[in-house]
C-alpha positions in Angstrom: 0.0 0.0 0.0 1.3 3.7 -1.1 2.2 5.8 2.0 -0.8 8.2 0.9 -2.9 5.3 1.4 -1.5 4.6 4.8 -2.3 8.6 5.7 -5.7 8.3 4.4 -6.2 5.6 6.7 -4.8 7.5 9.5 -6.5 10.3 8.5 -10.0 9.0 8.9 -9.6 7.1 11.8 -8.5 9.6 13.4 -11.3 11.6 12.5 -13.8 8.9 13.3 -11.9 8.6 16.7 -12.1 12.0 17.5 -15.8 11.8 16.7 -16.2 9.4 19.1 -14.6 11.5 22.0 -16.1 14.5 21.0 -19.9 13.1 20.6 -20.3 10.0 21.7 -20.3 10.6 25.9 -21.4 14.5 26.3 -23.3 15.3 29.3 -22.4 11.4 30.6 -19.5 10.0 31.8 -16.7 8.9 29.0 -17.1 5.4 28.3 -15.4 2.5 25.9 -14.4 3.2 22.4 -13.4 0.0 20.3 -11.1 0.2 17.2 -10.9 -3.0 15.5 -9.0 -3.2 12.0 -8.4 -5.9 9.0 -7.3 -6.8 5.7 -10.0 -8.4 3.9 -9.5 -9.0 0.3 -7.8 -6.5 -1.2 -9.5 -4.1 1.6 -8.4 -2.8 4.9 -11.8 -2.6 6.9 -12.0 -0.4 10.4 -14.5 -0.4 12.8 -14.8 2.1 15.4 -17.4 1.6 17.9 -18.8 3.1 21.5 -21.6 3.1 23.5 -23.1 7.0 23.2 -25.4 8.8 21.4 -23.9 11.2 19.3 -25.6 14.4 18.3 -27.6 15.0 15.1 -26.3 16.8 12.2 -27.0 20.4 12.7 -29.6 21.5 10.0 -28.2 24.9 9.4 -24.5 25.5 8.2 -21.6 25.6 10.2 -18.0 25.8 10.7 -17.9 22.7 12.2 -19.6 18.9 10.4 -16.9 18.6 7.6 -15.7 15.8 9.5 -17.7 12.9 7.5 -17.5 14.2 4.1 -13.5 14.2 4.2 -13.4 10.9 5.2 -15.8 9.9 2.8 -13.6 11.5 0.2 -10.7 9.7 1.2 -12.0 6.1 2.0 -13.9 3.7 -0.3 -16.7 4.3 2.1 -18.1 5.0 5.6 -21.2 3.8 7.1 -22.5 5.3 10.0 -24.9 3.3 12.2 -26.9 4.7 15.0 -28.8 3.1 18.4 -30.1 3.9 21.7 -27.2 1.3 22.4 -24.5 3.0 20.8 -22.8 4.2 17.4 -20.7 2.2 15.0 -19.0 3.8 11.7 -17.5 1.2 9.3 -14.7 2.2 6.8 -13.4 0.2 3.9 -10.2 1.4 1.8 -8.5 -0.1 -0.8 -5.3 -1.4 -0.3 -4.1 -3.3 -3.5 -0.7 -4.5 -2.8 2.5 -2.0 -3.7 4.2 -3.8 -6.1 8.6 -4.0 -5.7 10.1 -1.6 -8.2 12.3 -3.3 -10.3 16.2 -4.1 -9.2 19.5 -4.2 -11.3 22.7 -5.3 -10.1 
C-alpha cells in the first residue's frame, strides 16, 4: 500500500476517533471506544465503535460537520450506524498490494 494510502487511513480514523470522543459521551460519563482493523481481500476494513449517542447533524450550516464528508472523500466508504445502544462507523479502503520496483545489479 502507497504511503498516501496509509495517511488516508490514518487520517480518517483519526477523525472517526475523535468523533467518538467528541460526541459520543457528552453530558455522561466517558465510556469505551473500540477500534478493531483488518485486511479483507484487497481491503483494509476499520471499525470504530462506543456506547453514546452522538448528536444530530445540525440543520443549518456551520464551521464545524466537515468531518464525514472528508473521510468519505478519502475512504472507499463510511457507514455510520446509530442506536439507543450505541454508534458504529465502518470504513473500507483499498489497499491493493504495492508492487517492488524493479532491481538491477
Amino acid at each position: 500500500m502507497s504511503s498516501t494510502g496509509i495517511a488516508d487511513i490514518v487520517l480518517v480514523v483519526n477523525e472517526a476517533c475523535t468523533n467518538c470522543i467528541e460526541h459520543a459521551y457528552r453530558g455522561t460519563d466517558a465510556g469505551p471506544m473500540l477500534v478493531v482493523a483488518k485486511h479483507d481481500h484487497g481491503r483494509v476494513i476499520v471499525d470504530i465503535a462506543d456506547h453514546g449517542v452522538w448528536q444530530p447533524p445540525p440543520s443549518k450550516p456551520t464551521t464545524r460537520g466537515r468531518g464525514l464528508p472528508i473521510m468519505r472523500a478519502v475512504s472507499a466508504g463510511v457507514d455510520v450506524k446509530s442506536s439507543p445502544e450505541g454508534t458504529t462507523v465502518h470504513i473500507s479502503f483499498d489497499a491493493a498490494p504495492q508492487g517492488c520496483g524493479s532491481r538491477t545489479t
